[in-house]
C-alpha positions, -999 to +999 in steps of 0.1 A: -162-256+182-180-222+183-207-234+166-217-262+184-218-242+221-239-216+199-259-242+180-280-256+215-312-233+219-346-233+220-374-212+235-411-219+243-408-191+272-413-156+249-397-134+269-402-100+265-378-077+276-369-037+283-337-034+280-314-003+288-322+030+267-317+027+230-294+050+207-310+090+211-326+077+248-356+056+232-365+028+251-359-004+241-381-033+234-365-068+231-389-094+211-373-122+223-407-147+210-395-139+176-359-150+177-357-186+178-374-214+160-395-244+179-412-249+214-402-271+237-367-286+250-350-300+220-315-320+235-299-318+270-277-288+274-253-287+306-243-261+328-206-260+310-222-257+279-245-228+289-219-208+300-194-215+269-221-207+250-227-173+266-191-158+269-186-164+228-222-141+228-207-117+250-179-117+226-200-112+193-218-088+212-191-065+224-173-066+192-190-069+164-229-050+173-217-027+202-197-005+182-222+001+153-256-004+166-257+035+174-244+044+136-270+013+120-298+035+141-287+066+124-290+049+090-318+030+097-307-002+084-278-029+098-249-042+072-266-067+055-233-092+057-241-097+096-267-123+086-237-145+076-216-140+107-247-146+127-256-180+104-221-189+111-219-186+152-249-210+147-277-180+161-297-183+133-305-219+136-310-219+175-344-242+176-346-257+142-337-293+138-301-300+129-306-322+096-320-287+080-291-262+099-305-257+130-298-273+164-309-284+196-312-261+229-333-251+259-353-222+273-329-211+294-301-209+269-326-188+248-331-160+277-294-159+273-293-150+237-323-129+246-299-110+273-273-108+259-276-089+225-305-069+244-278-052+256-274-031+221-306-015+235-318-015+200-352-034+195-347-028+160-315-050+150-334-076+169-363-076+151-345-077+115-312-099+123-341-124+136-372-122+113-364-157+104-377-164+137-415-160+129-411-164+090-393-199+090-420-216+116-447-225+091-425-235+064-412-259+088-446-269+107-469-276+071-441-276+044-434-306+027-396-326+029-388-303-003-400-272+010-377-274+043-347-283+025-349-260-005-362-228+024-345-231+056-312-243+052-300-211+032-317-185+057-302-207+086-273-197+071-275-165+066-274-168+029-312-155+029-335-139+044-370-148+056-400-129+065-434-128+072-465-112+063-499-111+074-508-072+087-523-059+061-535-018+050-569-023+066-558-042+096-534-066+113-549-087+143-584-101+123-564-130+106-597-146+099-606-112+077-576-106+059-583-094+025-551-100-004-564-130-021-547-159-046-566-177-072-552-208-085-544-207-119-527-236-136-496-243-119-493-210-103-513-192-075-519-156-088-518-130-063-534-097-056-537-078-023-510-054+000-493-066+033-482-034+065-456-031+088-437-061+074-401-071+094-373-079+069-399-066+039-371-047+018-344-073+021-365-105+027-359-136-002-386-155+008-419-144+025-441-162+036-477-147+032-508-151+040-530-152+016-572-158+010-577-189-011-611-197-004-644-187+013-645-154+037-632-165+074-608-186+089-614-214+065-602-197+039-565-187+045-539-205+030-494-197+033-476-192+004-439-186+000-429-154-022-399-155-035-377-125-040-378-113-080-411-126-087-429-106-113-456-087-098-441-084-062-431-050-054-420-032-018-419+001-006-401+008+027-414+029+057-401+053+083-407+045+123-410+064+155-387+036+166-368+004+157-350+023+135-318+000+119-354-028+111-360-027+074-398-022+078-413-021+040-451-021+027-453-052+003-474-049-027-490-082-053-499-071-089-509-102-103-481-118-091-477-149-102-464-176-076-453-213-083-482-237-069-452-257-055-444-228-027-482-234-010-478-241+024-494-273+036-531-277+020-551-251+001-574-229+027-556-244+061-531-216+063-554-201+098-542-230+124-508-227+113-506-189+115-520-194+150-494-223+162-466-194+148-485-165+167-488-189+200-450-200+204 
């Protein structure tokens, strides 16, 4: 079964790439860290099963991203119905345990996958088709049993759409600094602040976000999970020098009020698992 060859993956080894020039000659850069879900070696995988596995890629590659990625970079966004097809080749769960979607795999499989659809030359569709990759990992390192299945199944899928956000307007690398805060009121966490540069942040149904709960520095930071819709939660999107076809959006929180339920592991330890995300 397709899925099954497609379903064995895993990465620890982020492999960064250059592949061949993009659409218009632009160079392009392949974040292979960001497209799968654990660390580690997660099930045996065989030599048989390696190469099954990359000749139905080769396929999905050739015919179904080769002949648009050139018009996608033109419109500067990918058809939104290729999360499904990826979800159902089994690419979107490569690294997250099976009893949530995902499935087992290797490093090497992973430079495969990272290979492989490199060869669209556009960084861009990377980033977007697997934004899953960097927004899933907390929800399933400090969610609760509830979180996971409620969260990852349906992006696994392709049925959703995860991202993340922590860059913010005044900067991106000073985690311990960052400045959009959430007060807990009630049942709800309400809040306030701007995230930059987000992957996914127009067409994203859950973000995760990083948010300041407590006192200023590391100790502080807490994840929340923003659900599409929610009042208060508004995006704007941006234009790039490159990565074109990547929805890219500003994210804005006015008040916005999120369900207490959606914090990520406990209040103020958000830091060490942004860090075990950033560290894969």
């Amino acid at each position: 079964m397709v899925t099954i060859l497609l379903a064995r993956h895993l990465s620890r080894s982020g492999v960064l790439r250059p592949a061949r020039a993009g659409p218009r000659g632009r160079r392009a850069v392949i974040p292979c860290a960001a497209m799968t879900g654990l660390t580690g070696l997660t099930g045996v995988i065989t030599d048989e099963e390696r190469a099954a596995f990359r000749a139905t890629l080769r396929r999905f590659v050739d015919r179904e991203l080769m002949p648009g990625v050139e018009a996608w970079e033109e419109a500067a966004e990918f058809p939104v119905d290729l999360y499904l097809r990826a979800g159902e080749l089994g690419l979107l769960g490569i690294g997250f345990p099976e009893e949530y979607g995902g499935s087992p795999g290797d490093s090497i499989t992973t430079i495969h996958l990272c290979e492989e659809i490199a060869r669209t030359g556009s960084g861009g569709l990377i980033a977007g088709l697997f934004s899953h990759g960097i927004g899933l990992p907390p929800v399933l390192n400090l969610g609760s049993e509830a979180q996971k299945r409620r969260f990852i199944p349906e992006v696994l899928a392709g049925r959703k759409i995860s991202a993340l956000a922590i860059s913010e307007p005044s900067g991106g690398s000073d985690v311990a600094n960052l400045k959009t805060t959430a007060r807990l009121d009630g049942d709800h966490y309400v809040v306030h602040g701007a995230k930059m540069f987000i992957t996914s942040g127009m067409r994203a149904d859950l973000v995760t976000v990083a948010v300041r709960t407590g006192p200023a520095g590391l100790g502080g930071i807490s994840l929340l999970v923003v659900e599409a819709g929610t009042p208060g939660f508004t995006r704007t999107p941006l234009k790039k020098m490159g990565w074109w076809c990547s929805d890219t959006a500003a994210l804005y929180f006015d008040e916005c009020r999120v369900p207490a339920e959606n914090l990520l592991g406990e209040e103020n330890a958000g830091f060490l698992g942004i860090m075990q995300n950033f560290n894969r």
